[in-house]
C-alpha positions as CSV (number, residue, x, y, z in Angstrom):
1,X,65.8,102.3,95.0
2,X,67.3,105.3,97.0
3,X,70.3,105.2,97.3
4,X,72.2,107.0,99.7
5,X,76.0,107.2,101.6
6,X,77.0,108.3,105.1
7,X,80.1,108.6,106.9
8,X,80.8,107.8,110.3
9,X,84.1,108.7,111.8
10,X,85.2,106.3,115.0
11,X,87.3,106.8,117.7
12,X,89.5,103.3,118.7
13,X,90.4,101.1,115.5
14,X,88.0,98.3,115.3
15,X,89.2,95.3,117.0
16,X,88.9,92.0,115.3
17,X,85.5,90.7,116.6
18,X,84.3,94.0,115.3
19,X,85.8,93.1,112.0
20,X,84.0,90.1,111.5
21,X,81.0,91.7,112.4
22,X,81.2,94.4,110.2
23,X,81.4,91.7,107.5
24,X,78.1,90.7,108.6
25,X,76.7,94.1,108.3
26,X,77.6,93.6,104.6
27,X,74.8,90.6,104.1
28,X,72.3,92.9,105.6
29,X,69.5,93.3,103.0
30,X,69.6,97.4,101.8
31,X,73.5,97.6,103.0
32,X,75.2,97.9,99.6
33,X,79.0,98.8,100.6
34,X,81.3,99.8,103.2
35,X,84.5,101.5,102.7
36,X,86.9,101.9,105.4
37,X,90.2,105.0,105.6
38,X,92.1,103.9,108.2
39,X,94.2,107.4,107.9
40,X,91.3,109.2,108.5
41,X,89.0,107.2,110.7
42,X,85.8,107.0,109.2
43,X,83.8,104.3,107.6
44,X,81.3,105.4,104.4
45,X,78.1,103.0,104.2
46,X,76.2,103.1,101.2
47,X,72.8,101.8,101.0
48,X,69.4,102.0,100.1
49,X,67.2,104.3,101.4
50,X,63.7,102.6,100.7
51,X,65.3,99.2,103.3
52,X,66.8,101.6,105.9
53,X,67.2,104.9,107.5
54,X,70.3,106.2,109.1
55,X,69.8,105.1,112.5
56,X,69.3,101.8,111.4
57,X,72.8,102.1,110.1
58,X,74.0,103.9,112.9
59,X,72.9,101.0,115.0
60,X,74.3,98.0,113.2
61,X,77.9,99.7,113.8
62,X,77.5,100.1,117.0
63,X,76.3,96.8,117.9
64,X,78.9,95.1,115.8
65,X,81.5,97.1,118.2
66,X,82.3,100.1,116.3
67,X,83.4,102.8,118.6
68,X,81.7,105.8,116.2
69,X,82.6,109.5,117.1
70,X,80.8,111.5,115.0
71,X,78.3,111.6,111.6
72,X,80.5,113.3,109.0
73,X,80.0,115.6,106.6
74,X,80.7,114.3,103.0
75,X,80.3,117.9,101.6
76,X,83.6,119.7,101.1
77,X,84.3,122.8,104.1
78,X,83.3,126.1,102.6
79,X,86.7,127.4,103.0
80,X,87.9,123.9,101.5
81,X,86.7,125.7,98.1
82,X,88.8,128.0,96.0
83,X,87.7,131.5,95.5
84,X,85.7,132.6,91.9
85,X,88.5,133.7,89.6
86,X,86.6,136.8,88.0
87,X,87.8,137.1,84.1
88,X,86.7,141.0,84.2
89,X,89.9,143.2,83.7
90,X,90.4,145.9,86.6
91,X,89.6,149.3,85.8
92,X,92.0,151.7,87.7
């Protein structure tokens, strides 16, 4: 098994038809979890790689009425990052 996570960030808060469908999603075979932040948006689907691909994924959302925006990033921004803190004294 391969498992891997994506996140999907959507546009107009799922109505409740999406809902239940979404809760469908859950009983497809490969779809292991999805996690919703309402704050931020986005939806994070695990699964496993070896059932589906990401389009596959892509699609159940958006046939269970998911209004998706964007594939986002689940890497930190580079400027996210703090710099190196070098522990080499300064020669003046």
């Amino acid at each position: 098994m391969t498992q891997l996570d994506v996140l999907y960030r959507y546009g107009l808060p799922p109505t409740e038809s999406a809902i239940l469908a979404l809760s469908k999603v859950r009983d497809v075979y490969g779809v292991r979890k999805l996690t919703f932040d309402e704050s931020a948006k986005t939806i994070r689907i695990e699964y496993d790689a070896s059932r589906l691909t990401e389009p596959v994924i892509h699609q159940l959302l958006r046939r269970a009425g998911l209004d998706i925006v964007e594939t986002a990033s689940l890497l930190p921004k580079p400027e996210d990052t703090a710099p190196p803190i070098s522990l080499q004294p300064s020669v003046a």
